[in-house]
C-alpha positions as CSV (number, residue, x, y, z in Angstrom):
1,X,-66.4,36.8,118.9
2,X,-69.5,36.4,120.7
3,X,-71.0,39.3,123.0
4,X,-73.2,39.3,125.6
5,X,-76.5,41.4,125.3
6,X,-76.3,44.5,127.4
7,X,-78.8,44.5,130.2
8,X,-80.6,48.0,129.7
9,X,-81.5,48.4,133.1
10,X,-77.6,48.5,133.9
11,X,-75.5,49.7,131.6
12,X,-73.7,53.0,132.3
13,X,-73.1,53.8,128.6
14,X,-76.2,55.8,126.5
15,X,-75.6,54.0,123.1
16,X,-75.3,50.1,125.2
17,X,-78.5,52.2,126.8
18,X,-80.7,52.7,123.5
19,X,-78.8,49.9,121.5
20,X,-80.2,47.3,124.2
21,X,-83.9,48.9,124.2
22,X,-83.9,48.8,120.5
23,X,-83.2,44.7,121.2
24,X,-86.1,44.4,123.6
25,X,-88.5,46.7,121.1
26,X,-87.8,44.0,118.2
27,X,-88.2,41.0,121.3
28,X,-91.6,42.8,121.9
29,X,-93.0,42.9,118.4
30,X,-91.9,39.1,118.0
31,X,-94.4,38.9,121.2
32,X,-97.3,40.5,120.1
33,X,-96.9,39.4,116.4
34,X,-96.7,35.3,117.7
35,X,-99.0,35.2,120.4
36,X,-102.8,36.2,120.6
37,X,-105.9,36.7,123.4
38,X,-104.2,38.2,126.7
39,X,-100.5,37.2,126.0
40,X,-101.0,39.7,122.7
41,X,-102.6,42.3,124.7
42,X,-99.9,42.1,127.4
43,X,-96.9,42.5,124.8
44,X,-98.4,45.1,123.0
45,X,-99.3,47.0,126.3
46,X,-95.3,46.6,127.3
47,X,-93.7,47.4,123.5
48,X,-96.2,51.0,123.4
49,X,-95.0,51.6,126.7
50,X,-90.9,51.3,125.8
51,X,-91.9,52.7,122.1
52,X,-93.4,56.1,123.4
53,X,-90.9,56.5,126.6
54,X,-87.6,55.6,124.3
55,X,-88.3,58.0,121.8
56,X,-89.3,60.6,124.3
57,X,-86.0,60.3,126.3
58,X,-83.9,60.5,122.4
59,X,-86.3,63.5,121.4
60,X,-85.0,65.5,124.5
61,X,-81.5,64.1,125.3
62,X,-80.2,62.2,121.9
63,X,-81.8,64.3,118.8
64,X,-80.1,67.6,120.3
65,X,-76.8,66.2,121.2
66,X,-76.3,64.8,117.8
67,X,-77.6,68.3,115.7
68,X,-74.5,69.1,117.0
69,X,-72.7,67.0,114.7
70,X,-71.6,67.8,111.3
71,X,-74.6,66.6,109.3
72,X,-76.3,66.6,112.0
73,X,-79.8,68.6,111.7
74,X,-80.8,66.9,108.4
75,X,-79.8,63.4,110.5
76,X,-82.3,64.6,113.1
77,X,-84.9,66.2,111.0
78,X,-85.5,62.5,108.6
79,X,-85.2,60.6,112.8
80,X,-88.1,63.0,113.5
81,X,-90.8,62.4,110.6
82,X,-89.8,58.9,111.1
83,X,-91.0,58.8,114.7
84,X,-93.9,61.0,114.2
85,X,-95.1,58.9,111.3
86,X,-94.8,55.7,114.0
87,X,-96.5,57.6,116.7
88,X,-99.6,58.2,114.2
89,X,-99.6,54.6,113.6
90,X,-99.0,53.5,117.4
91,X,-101.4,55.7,118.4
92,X,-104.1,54.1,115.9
93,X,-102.9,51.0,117.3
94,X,-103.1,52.0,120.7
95,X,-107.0,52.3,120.3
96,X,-107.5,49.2,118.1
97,X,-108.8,45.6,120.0
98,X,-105.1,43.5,119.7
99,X,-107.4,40.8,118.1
100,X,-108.8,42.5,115.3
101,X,-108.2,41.5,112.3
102,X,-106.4,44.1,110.8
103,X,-104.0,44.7,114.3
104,X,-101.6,42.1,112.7
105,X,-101.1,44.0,109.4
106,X,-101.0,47.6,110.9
107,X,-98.4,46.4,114.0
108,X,-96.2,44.7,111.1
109,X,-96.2,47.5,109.4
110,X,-94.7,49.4,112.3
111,X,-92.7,46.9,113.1
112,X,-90.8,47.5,109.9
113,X,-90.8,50.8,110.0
114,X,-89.4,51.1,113.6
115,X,-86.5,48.4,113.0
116,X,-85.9,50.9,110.3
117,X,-85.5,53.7,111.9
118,X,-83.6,52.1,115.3
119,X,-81.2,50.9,112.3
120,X,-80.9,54.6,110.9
121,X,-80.6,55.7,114.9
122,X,-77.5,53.5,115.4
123,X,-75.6,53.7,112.1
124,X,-76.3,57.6,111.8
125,X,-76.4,59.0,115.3
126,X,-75.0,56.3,118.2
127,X,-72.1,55.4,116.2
128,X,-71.1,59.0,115.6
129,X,-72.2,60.5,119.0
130,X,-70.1,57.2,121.1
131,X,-67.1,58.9,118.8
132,X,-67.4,62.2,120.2
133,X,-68.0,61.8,123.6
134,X,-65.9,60.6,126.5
135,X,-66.9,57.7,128.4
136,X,-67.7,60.1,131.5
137,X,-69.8,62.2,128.9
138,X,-71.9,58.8,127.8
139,X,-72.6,58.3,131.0
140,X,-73.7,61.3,132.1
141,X,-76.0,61.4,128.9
142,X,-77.3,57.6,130.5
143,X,-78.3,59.4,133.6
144,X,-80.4,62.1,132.0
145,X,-82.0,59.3,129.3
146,X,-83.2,57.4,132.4
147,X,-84.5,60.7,134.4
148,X,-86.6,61.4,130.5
149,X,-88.1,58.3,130.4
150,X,-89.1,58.1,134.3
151,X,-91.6,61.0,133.1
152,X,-92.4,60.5,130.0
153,X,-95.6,59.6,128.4
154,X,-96.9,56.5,128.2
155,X,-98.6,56.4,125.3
156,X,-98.1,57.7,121.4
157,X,-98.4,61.6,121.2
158,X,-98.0,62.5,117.6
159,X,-96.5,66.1,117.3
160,X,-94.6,66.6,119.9
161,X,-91.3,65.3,118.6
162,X,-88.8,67.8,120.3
163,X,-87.3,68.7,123.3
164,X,-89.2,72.1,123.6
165,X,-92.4,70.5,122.9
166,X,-92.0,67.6,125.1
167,X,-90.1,69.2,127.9
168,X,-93.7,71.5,127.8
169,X,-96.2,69.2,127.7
170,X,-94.7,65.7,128.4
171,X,-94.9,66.3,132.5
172,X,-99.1,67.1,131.8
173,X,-99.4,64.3,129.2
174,X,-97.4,61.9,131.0
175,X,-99.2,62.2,134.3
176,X,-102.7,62.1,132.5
177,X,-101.2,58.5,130.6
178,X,-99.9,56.6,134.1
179,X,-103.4,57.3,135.3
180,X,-104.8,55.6,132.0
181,X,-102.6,53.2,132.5
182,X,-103.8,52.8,136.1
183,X,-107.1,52.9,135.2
184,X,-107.0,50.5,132.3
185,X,-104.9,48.2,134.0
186,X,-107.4,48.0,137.3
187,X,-110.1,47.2,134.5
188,X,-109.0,44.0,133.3
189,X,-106.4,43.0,136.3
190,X,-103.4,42.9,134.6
191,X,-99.9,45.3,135.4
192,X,-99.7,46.7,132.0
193,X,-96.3,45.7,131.4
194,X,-96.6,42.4,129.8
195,X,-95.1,39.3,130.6
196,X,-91.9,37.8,130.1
């Protein structure tokens, strides 16, 4: 049976939500890893983006929902070294020219290790939370993933991977990034969101 992508930017349902992201985080780093010169910069500007405001939104909505399961702080605790070990090496990346040589071997590198951990994310938390919570519940959590990542950073911040510490400093840090983001992308003329 054939099924059609869900559209990330509609869907109602948290895991179609963050199962959909996770599709366009592996379309970005086939982007940046098969294109160079702008097109490269573009796609990376666009996947650090989605990287560092997805995993903010599951740090303060996802990761706390699903400690509640049984299992469920050691499932959370292994999802957190994962994403702070890929902020450390985003954030490296996020201050490294897109053309240097070693960009390519660094952004594969996370590429791997992300897929990785979105894989662990779906088999170990999405299937199990989609179990346990109603549809109206999913929804709800949809809503509240959305209102996270409207505010979150916009850039790697390695250390901060929990609701408490991003819920403190994300609105400060997040602020200070759109305006780096502003700036930057007044700098060299482009929207710093990439191109499809």
């Amino acid at each position: 049976m054939q099924t059609t992508p869900t559209d990330a930017r509609t869907t109602e349902d948290v895991i179609d939500l963050l199962r959909a992201q996770h599709g366009r985080i592996r379309d970005l780093f086939d982007q940046v890893m098969n294109s160079d010169g702008q097109a490269r910069k573009d796609a990376f500007a666009e996947l650090r983006r989605l990287l560092a405001v997805h995993e903010t939104a599951e740090e303060e909505i996802i990761h706390p929902m699903a400690r509640r399961l049984p299992g469920g702080d050691g499932i959370v605790d292994d999802r957190l070294a994962e994403e702070r070990e890929a902020k450390e090496l985003l954030s490296e990346l996020d201050g490294m020219d897109t053309d240097d040589p070693g960009f390519l071997k660094s952004i594969d590198k996370l590429r791997i290790d992300v897929l990785t951990h979105a894989r662990a994310e779906e088999r170990y938390e999405f299937d199990r939370l989609k179990d346990q919570f109603s549809p109206a519940q999913l929804k709800g959590f949809a809503a509240a993933v959305r209102a996270a990542e409207a505010t979150a950073p916009t850039h790697p911040h390695p250390g901060t991977e929990s609701a408490t510490k991003n819920m403190l400093v994300g609105p400060m840090v997040a602020m200070v990034d759109r305006v780096r983001d502003l700036i930057r992308d007044a700098g060299d003329g482009s929207d710093g969101r990439g191109k499809d």
